[in-house]
C-alpha positions as CSV (number, residue, x, y, z in Angstrom):
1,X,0.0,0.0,0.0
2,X,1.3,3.3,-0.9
3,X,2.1,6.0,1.5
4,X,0.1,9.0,1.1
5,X,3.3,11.0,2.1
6,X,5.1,10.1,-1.2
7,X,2.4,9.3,-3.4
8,X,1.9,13.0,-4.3
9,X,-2.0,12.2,-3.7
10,X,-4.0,15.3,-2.4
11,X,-5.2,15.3,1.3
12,X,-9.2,15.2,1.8
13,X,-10.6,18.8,1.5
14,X,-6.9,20.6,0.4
15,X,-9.3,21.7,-2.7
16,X,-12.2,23.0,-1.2
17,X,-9.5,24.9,1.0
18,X,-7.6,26.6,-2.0
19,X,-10.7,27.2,-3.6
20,X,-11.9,29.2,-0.4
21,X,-8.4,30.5,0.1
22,X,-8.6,32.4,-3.7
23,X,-11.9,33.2,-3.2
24,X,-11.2,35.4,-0.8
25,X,-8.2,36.5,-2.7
26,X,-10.8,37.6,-5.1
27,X,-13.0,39.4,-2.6
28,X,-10.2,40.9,-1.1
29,X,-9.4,42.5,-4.4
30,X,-12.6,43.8,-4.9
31,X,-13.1,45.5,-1.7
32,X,-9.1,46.9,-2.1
33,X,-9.4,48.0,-5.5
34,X,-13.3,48.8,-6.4
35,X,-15.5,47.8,-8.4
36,X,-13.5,44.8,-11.0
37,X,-14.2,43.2,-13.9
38,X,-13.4,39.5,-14.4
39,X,-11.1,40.3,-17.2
40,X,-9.4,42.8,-14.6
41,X,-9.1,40.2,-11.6
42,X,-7.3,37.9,-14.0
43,X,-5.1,40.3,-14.7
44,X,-4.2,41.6,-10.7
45,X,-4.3,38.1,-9.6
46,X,-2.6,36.1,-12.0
47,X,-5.7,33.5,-12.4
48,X,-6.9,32.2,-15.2
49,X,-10.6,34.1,-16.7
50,X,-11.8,30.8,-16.1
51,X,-11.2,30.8,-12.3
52,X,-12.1,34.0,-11.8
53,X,-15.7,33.4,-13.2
54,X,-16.0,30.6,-11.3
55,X,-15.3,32.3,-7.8
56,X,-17.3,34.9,-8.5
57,X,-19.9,32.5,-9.4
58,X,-19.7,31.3,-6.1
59,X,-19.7,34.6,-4.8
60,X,-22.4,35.6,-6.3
61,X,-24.7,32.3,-5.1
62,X,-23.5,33.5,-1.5
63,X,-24.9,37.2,-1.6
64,X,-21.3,38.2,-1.4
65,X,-20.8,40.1,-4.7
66,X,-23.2,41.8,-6.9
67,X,-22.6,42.5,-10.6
68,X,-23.3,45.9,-12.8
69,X,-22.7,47.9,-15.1
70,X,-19.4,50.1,-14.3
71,X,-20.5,53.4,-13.8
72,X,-18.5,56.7,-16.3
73,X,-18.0,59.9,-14.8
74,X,-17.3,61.9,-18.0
75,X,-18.2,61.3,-21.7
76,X,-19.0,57.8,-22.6
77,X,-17.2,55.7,-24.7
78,X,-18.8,53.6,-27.3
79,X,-20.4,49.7,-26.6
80,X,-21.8,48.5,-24.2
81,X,-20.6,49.5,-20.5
82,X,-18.4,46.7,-19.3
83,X,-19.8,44.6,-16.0
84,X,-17.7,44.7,-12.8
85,X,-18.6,43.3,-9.8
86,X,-18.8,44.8,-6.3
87,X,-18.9,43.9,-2.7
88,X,-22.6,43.5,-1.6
89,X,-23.4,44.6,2.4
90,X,-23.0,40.7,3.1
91,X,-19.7,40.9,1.4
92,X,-18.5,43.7,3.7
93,X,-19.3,42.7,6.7
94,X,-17.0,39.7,5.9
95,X,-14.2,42.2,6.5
96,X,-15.2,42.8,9.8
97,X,-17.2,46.6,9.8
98,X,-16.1,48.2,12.8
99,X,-19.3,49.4,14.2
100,X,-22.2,47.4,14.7
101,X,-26.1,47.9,15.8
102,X,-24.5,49.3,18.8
103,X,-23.2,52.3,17.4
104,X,-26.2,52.9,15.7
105,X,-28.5,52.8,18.2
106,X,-25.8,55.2,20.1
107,X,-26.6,58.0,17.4
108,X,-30.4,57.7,17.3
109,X,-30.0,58.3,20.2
110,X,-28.3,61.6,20.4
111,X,-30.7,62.2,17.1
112,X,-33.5,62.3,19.8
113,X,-32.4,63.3,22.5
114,X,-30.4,66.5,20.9
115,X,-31.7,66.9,17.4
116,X,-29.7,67.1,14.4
117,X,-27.4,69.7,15.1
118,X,-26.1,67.4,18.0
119,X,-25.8,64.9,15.1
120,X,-23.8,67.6,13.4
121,X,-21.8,68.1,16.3
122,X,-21.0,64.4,17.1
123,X,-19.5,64.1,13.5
124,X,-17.5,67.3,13.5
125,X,-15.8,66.2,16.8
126,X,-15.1,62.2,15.9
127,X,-12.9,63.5,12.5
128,X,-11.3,66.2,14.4
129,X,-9.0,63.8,16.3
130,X,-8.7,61.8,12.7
131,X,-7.6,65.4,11.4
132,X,-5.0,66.2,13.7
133,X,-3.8,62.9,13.5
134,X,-3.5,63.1,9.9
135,X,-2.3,66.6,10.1
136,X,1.7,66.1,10.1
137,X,1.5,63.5,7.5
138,X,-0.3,65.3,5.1
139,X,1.4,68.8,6.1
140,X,4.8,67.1,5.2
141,X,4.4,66.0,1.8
142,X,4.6,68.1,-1.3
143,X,1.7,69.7,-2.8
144,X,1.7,67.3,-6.1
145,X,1.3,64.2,-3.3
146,X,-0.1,65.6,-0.4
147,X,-3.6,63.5,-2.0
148,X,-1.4,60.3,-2.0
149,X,-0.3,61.0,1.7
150,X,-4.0,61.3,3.0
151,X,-4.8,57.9,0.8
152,X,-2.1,56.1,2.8
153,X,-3.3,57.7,6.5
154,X,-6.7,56.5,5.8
155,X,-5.6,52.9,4.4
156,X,-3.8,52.9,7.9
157,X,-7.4,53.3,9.4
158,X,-9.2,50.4,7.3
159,X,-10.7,52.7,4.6
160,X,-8.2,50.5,1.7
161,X,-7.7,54.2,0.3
162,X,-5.9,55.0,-2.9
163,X,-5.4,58.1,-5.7
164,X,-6.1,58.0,-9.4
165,X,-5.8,61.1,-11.6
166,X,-8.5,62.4,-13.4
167,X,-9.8,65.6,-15.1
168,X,-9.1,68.7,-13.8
169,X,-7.3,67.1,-10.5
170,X,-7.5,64.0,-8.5
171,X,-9.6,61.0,-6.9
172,X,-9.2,60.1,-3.8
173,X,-10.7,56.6,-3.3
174,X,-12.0,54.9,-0.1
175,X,-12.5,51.1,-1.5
176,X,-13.9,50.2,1.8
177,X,-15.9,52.2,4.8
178,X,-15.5,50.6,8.3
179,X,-18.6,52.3,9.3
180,X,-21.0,52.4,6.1
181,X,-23.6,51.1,8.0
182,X,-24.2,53.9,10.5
183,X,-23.4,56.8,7.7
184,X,-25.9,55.3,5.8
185,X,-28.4,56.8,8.4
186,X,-26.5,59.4,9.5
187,X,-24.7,61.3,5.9
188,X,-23.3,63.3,8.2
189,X,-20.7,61.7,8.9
190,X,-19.3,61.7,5.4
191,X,-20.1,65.4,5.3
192,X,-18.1,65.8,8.5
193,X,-15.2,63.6,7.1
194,X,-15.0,65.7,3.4
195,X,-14.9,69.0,5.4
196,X,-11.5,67.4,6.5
197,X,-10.4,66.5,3.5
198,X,-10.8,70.1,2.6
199,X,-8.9,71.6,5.3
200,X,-6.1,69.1,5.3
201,X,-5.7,69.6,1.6
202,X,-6.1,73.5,1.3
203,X,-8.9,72.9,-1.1
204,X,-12.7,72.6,-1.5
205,X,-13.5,68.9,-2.3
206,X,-16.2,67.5,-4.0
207,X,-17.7,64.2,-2.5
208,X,-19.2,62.3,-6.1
209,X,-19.9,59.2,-4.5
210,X,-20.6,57.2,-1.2
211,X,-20.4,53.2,-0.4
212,X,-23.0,54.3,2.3
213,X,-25.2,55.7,-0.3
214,X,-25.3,52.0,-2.7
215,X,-22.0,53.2,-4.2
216,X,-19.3,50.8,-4.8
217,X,-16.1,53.3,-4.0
218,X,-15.9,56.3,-2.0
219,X,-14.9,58.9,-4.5
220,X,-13.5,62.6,-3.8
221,X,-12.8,65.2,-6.8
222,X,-10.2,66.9,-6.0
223,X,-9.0,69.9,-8.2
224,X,-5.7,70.6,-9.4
225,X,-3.7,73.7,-9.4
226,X,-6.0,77.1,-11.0
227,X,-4.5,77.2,-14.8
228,X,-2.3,80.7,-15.4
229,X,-4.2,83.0,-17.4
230,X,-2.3,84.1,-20.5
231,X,-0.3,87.5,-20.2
232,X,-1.0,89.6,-22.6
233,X,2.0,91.4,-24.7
234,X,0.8,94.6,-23.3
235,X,1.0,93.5,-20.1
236,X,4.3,92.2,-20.4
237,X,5.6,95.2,-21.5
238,X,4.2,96.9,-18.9
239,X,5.7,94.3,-16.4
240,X,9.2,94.7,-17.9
241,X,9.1,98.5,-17.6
């Protein structure tokens, strides 16, 4: 009888746990990265298409990931909008969020006990300490990567940030929201948070997108330097006088 040890045979259930083991690969991209195509995840994690769809099939028959059609911000190419696939709320909370019923029922109740203003209030004071935190970091870094150094602050804090350029400026890009569930009711925590972005980076941000509003990627615009206008030759004459 042959050995098991030398017969190169596969143990019971090794399979099923590198199947589970890339699956997660593949969910952890997702929720690092945003919103993926199959053809993408391929790509980033050296798999075949093949496995890929068959992963996310499996994600998909858990609730896990949800497919659609990948959303443009700016003019549309031609075709037909390629399909990605996203993290459902099931999905997420496979990452662990951070706050729970617990922290909702927390801010209903200051809802009702102080209104919205003490709502307001609550959010304001939970991203100051994330500000001054962040503050040195972001403070340190040159103006042409000060986005990139608040990206890796908030990675640091679970929010799997990253940068990407775009037109007129920047996107800064929270893949994943450790507390999506209580922003959902309460937007004012992500108002609370982009009035920090603004501050840290010197410059009024634009908020396009929310996971806590069904969005697959927090998404900030952030502009880029104000273009020079032209000098005139007048002007420059007048200037060199």
């Amino acid at each position: 009888m042959k050995n098991p040890a030398n017969s190169g045979a596969v143990p019971h259930g090794a399979g099923s746990a590198r199947d589970e083991s890339t699956r997660d690969r593949v969910a952890r991209s997702i929720l690092t990265n945003g919103p993926s195509s199959a053809a993408v995840l391929a790509e980033r994690l050296e798999l075949t298409p093949a496995a890929v769809r068959r992963h996310l099939d499996h994600l998909l028959d858990e609730g896990l990931v949800e497919s659609r059609e990948e959303r443009v911000y700016g003019p549309r190419g031609r075709g037909r909008p390629a399909k990605v696939f996203v993290l459902t709320d099931t999905g997420r909370h496979a990452f662990h969020q951070a706050y729970d019923d617990l922290a909702a029922t927390a801010m209903r109740f200051i809802a009702e006990a102080g209104g919205e203003d003490a709502v307001a209030e609550f959010a304001r004071r939970r991203v100051a300490e994330v500000e001054q935190r962040y503050r040195e970091a972001v403070d340190a870094a040159p103006d042409s990567s000060k986005a990139e150094a608040l990206a890796l602050a908030l990675t640091g804090d679970g929010y799997a940030a990253s940068t990407a350029k775009a037109a007129h400026g920047e996107q800064l890009c929270q893949h994943h929201c450790p507390v999506a569930h209580v922003a959902e009711q309460f937007p004012q925590l992500c108002e609370a948070e982009t009035e920090v972005f603004s501050r840290l980076l010197g410059k009024h941000v634009q908020r396009l997108a929310t996971i806590a509003h069904g969005d697959g990627v927090c998404t900030t615009h952030i502009p880029g330097p104000s273009p020079v206008p032209p000098v005139s030759d007048g002007e420059a004459a007048r200037t060199a006088r």
